[in-house]
N, C-alpha and C positions, 0 to 999 in steps of 0.2 A: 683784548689788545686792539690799540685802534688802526683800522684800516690801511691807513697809509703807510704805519709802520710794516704790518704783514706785506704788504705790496714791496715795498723797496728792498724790507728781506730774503722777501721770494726774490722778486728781480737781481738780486745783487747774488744769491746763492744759484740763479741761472747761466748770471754770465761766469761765473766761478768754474760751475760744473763744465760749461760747454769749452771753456779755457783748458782746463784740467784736462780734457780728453778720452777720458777713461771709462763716460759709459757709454752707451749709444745716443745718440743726441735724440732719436724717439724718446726712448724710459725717460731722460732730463726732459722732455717736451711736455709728458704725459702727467709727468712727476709734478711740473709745475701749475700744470691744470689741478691738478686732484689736492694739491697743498693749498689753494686758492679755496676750493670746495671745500674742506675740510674745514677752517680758518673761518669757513662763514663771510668770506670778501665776497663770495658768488656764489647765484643759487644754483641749483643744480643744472637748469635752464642754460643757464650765462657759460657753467663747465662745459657741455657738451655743443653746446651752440657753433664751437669752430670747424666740428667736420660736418658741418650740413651750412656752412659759410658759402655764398656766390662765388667769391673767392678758390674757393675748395674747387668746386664744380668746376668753376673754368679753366684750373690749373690741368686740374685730371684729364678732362677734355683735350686740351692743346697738348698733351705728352702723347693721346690717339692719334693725332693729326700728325704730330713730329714723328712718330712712328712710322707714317703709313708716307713720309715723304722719303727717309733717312730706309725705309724697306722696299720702295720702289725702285729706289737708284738712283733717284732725283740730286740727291746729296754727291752720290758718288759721279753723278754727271757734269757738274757743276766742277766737281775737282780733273775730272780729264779734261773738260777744256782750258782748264787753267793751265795742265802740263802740259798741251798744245801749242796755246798760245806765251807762253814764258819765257823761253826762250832760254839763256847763259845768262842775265845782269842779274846781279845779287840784289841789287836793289830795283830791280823791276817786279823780280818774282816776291822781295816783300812785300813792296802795297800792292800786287794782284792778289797774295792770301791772305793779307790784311784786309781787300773787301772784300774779299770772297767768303770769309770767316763772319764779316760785319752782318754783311747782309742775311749770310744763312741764318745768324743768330737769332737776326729778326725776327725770323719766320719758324723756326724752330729751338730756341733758347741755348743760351751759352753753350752747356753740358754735353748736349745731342749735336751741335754744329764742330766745338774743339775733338770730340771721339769718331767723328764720320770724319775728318778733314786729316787727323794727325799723324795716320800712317801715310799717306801720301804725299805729307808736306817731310817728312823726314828724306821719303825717297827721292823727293825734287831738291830737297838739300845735297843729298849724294852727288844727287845725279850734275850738279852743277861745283862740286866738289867743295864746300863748305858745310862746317858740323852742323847737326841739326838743331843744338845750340843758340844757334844763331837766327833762328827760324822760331824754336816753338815756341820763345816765352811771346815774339812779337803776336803768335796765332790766337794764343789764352788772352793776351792785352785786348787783342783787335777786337774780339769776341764782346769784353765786358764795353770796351765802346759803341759793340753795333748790338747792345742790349738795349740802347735809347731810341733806336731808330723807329720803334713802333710798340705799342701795349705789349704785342705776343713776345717781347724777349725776353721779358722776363720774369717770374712772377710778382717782384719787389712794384714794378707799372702796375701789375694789375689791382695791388692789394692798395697802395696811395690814392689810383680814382676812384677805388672803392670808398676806401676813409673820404675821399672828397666829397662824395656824393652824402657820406654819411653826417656831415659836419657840417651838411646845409650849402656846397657849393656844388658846380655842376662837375661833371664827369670829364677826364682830360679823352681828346679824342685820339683815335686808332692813331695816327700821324703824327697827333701833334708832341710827341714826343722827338721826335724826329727834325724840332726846333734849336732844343742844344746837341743830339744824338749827331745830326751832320759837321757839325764842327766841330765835336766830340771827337767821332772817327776822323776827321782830318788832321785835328792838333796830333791824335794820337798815330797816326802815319806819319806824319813830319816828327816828331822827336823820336820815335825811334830808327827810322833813317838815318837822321840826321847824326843820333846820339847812340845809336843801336851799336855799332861796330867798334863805338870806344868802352863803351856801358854792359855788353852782352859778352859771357865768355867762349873760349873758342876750345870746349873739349867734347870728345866721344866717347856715347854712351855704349856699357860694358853690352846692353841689349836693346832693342828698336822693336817697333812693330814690322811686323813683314809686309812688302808689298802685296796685294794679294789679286791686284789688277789685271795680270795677264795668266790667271791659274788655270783657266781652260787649255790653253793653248802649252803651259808646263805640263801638265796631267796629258795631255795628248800625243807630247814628243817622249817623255818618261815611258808612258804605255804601251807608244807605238801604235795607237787606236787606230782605225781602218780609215779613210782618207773619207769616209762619208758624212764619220764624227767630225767633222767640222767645228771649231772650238765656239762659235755660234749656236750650234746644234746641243753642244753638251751641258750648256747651263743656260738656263734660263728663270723667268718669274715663277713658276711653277716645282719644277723638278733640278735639280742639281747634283753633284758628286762629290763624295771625302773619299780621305786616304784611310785607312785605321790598320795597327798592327799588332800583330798578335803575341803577346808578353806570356814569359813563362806562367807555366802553372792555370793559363787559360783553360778553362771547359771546351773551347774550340779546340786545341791541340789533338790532332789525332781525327777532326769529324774530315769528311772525306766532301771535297768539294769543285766546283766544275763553272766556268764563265756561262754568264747567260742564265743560273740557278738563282730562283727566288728564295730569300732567307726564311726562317722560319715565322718570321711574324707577316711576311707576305706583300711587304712593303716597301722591299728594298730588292735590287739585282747585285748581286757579281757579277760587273764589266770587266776585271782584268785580275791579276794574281801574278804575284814575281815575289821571287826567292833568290838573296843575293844580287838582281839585278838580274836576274831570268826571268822571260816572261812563259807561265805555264799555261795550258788551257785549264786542267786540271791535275787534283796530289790532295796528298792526305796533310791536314797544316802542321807544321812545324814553329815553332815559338821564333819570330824574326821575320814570318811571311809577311807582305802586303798585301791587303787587298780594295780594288777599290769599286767601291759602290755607288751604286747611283737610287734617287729616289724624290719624293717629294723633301720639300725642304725642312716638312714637320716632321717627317721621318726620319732624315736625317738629324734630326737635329738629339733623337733621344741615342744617337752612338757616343753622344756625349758623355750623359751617365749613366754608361756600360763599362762598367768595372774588370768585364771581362777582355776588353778592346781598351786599345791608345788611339786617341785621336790626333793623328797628326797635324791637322788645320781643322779649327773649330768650325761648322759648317755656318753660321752666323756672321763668321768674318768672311768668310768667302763669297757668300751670299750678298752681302753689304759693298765689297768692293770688285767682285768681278762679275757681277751680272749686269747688261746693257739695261738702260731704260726702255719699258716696252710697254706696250698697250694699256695696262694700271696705273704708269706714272702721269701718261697725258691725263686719268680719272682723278687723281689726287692735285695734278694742278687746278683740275676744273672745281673739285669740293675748296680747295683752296683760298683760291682766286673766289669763293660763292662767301667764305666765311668772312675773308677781308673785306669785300661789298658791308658785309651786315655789321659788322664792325665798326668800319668807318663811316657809314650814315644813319649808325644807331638806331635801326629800323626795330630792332630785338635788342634785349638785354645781353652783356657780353657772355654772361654761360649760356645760355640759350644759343646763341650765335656758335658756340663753340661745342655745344652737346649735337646741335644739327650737323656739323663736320666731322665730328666724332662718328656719329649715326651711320651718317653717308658714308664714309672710309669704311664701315664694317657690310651694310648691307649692299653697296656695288663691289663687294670683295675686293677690294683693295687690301684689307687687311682682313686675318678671322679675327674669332671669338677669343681664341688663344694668343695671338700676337697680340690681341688690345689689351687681355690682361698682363702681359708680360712688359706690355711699353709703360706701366705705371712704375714712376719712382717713389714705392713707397715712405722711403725718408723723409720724401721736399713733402710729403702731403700730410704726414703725422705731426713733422716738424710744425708746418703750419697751423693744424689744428690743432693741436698742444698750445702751441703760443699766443693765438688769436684769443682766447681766454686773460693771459696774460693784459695783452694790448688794453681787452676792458676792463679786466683790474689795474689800471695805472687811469683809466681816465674814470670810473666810479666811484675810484675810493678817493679822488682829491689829488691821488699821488699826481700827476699829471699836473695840474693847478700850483702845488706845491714847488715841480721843479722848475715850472714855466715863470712863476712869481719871481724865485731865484734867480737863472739866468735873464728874466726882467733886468734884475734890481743889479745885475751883475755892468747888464751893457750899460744902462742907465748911468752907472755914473762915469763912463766914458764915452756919453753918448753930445751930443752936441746940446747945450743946455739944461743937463741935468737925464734930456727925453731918451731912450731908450731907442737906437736907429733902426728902424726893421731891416739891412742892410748887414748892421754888425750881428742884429739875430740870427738872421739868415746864414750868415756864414759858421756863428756860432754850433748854430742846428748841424751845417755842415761839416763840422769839426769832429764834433760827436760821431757824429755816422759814420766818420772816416775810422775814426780810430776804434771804435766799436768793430767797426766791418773784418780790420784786419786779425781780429781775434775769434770772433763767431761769426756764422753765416751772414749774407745779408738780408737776408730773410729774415731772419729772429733779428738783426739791427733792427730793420726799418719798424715791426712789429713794436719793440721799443720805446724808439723815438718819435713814429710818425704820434703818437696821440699827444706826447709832449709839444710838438708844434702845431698841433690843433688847438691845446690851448694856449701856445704864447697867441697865435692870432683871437683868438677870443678875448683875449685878457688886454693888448693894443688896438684891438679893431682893425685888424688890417687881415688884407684875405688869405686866407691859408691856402689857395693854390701855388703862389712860390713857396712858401715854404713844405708845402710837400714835395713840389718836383725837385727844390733841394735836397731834399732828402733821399729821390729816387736819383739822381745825377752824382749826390756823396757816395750813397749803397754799394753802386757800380765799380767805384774805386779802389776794387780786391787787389792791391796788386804790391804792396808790402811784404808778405807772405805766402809760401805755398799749402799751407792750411785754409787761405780767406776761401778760398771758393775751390768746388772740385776738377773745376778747368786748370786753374795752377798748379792741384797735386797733380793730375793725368799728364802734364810735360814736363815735371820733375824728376822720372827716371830714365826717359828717353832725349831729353836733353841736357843730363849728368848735371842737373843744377845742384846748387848748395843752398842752403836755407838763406846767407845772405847777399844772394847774385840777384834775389827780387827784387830788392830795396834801389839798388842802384838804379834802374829802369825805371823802377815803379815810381821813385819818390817824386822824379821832373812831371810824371803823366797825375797824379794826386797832386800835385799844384795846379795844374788844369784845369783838373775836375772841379776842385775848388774856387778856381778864379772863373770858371764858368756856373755854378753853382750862387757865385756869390754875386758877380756883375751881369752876365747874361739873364742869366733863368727871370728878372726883374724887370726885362725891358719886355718879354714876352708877357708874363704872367705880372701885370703890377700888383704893388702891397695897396694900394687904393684904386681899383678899375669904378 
């Protein structure tokens, strides 16, 4: 069978699949490597080639780094000063978590900046008495426009100046994303201000994330802790405290237990015990006790799956949102602030840049061995490697050449003299991306399209850097549905949306993207440099 047909079939039975919903988008990632290999489109080489991709490398990398910022406090530091300085205007405290969202995204990508920011932006919601509603979708939006502000937002930047560099052009720099990304985050704070309060609905969700900001100081006044335990003293980077209670039928029921007693794995204390709202020193436990322990935070963290305990605050959220920044966090702005340098004057190649940050976060303890494996999100990285396969079966087998010929021949004859306008391609390219995005990740888009506009520029002679950063500027344009990206499902249940409350928002901000995509991206990056 000829190549290009296998190619469009796999492609076309990928976005089916990933539409459909129904398997894991890995197995569909995997599935379409290995039908590729099979099929004889790619050697065995070409199949496995994706997860050992620079790409790969540097995504993995920057999820250790996001880790070791979003695990210091750094994240949650950034959101108290925001409740500080906020104030009461509804529309003040938007565009402060609009850039505070933009920015963090930067540095730590959509995903990790919308789940570290969202319980806190529901409680400023309260706290200023409008639903959170009216907050979260602007927080998911802000996010995918401060995806442009720099390479690290997202991994859709990283894989385009990869393809750049692969396609014979130079690599886009650490910033220079940051050419349409600031106008980007601007258009997109003005229309939803502007448009947000007639566009955004105004209902409360049946459930919210908890605050979890001032839990030392609840845990202190609940327990009635000795006035030494200073809610300072009780949690910190190291050691912290849960709640956990003891449900019928527990193996605890019945052991005989005392404050100040190390548990049997040696690694946790009993600070306090209450029964009904009684505080005991000691008692033999009864199924309804509390008790609450203190311990390192990796300790804490396996009362999670103890089946024989309920945990009542998961000791990962407590940890994320009420422990101050401390002596780790100023180490992780410095690994930080070292990887950004290497980055943006290209002294190292970007995973290299990003494996020495990674490195440094583990071996000055900022983070362990155990928190750097836990900070991978194996989906984005299977996804990628499954698909990057793909990518080069659409430009080996012709298929690539083939759709580029087309939408050639498409613009061509509504182009000014018969010629084809790199302008109306451009946008074309962007049209694609958009609507592709709102249906599968934007990952697997850009994976897609980007080889397709590597060869319309081959095939016009014109440079393929606008037409890849059209395509990273389209990608970003999640915002039609709350399936496009996992930032839009994550404020779908705590700001009681409906499948089509996105649209209304989203459609003014993908006109944007678009007419930035189409006019802007061109003055930066011209089709004839």
């Amino acid at each position: 069978m000829d190549p290009i047909a296998v190619t469009l079939v796999v492609l076309a039975a990928a976005v089916v699949l990933f539409v459909w919903n129904r398997l894991p988008v890995e197995i569909v990632a995997i599935g379409v490597a290995l039908a590729l290999f099979a099929t004889g489109v790619l050697t065995f080489e070409q199949t496995l080639a994706g997860f050992g991709d620079p790409v790969i490398v540097f995504i993995a990398a920057l999820f250790v780094v996001s880790e070791a910022l979003d695990a210091t406090g750094v994240t949650t530091w950034a959101g108290q000063r925001l409740v500080a300085g906020a104030g009461t205007s509804r529309r003040r405290l938007l565009v402060l978590v609009m850039l505070l969202v933009a920015v963090v995204t930067a540095l730590i990508s959509v995903n990790g900046a919308v789940a570290a920011l969202l319980p806190m932006v529901v409680v400023l919601a309260m706290s200023i008495r409008q639903p959170p509603s009216r907050m979260l979708m602007p927080l998911a939006f802000g996010a995918h426009a401060g995806s442009l502000l720099a390479l690290t937002g997202t991994p859709v930047n990283v894989l385009v100046s990869e393809l750049a560099v692969a396609s014979g052009e130079r690599a886009f720099g650490f910033f220079e994303f940051g050419l349409v990304g600031l106008p980007l985050v601007t258009g997109t704070i003005l229309i939803t201000v502007l448009l947000g309060g007639r566009l955004l609905p105004a209902r409360a969700a049946a459930s919210a994330p908890r605050d979890l900001s001032a839990h030392a100081q609840t845990l202190a006044d609940q327990y009635r802790l000795a006035a030494d335990g200073a809610p300072g003293e009780l949690l910190n980077r190291d050691v912290g405290l849960t709640e956990v209670l003891v449900p019928p039928r527990s193996p605890f029921v019945g052991e005989h237990v005392f404050t100040g007693m190390v548990t049997d794995s040696g690694r946790l204390v009993v600070v306090a015990i209450q029964r009904s709202g009684d505080d005991l020193t000691e008692t033999v436990l009864a199924p309804g006790d509390l008790l609450l322990l203190r311990g390192t935070w990796d300790a804490l963290e396996t009362t999670s799956s103890d089946p024989n305990v309920v945990v009542v605050d998961e000791p990962d959220s407590i940890r994320r949102q009420a422990v101050p920044m401390g002596p780790r966090a100023r180490t992780a702005l410095v690994v930080l602030a070292g990887m950004v340098i290497l980055l943006a004057t290209g002294l190292v190649p970007p995973a290299v840049a990003a494996l020495l940050a990674a490195c440094a976060m583990v071996l000055l303890r900022v983070l362990t061995v155990p928190q750097a494996h836990r900070s991978m999100a194996w989906t984005t990285l299977i996804l990628v490697g499954g698909m990057i396969p793909l990518s080069t079966a659409i430009q080996v087998s012709g298929a690539a050449d083939l759709l580029a010929t087309g939408l050639v021949d498409v613009v061509g004859r509504i182009g000014p003299a018969g010629e084809p306008s790199p302008v109306l391609l451009l946008f074309g390219i962007a049209v694609v991306t958009v609507i592709l995005g709102q249906l599968i990740s934007n990952m697997a888009t850009a994976l897609i399209v980007a080889p397709i506009a590597i060869a319309i520029a081959a095939e016009t002679g014109i440079s393929a850097l606008p037409l890849l950063m059209g395509v990273a500027v389209a990608a970003a344009a999640s915002f039609l549905t709350p399936v496009a990206t996992p930032a839009n499902t994550m404020v779908l249940g705590p700001g009681a949306y409906k499948f089509g409350d996105y649209w209304k928002l989203g459609l003014p901000l993908v006109v944007l993207f678009l007419a930035v995509a189409t006019l802007l991206v061109p003055v930066f990056w011209p089709f004839n440099p």
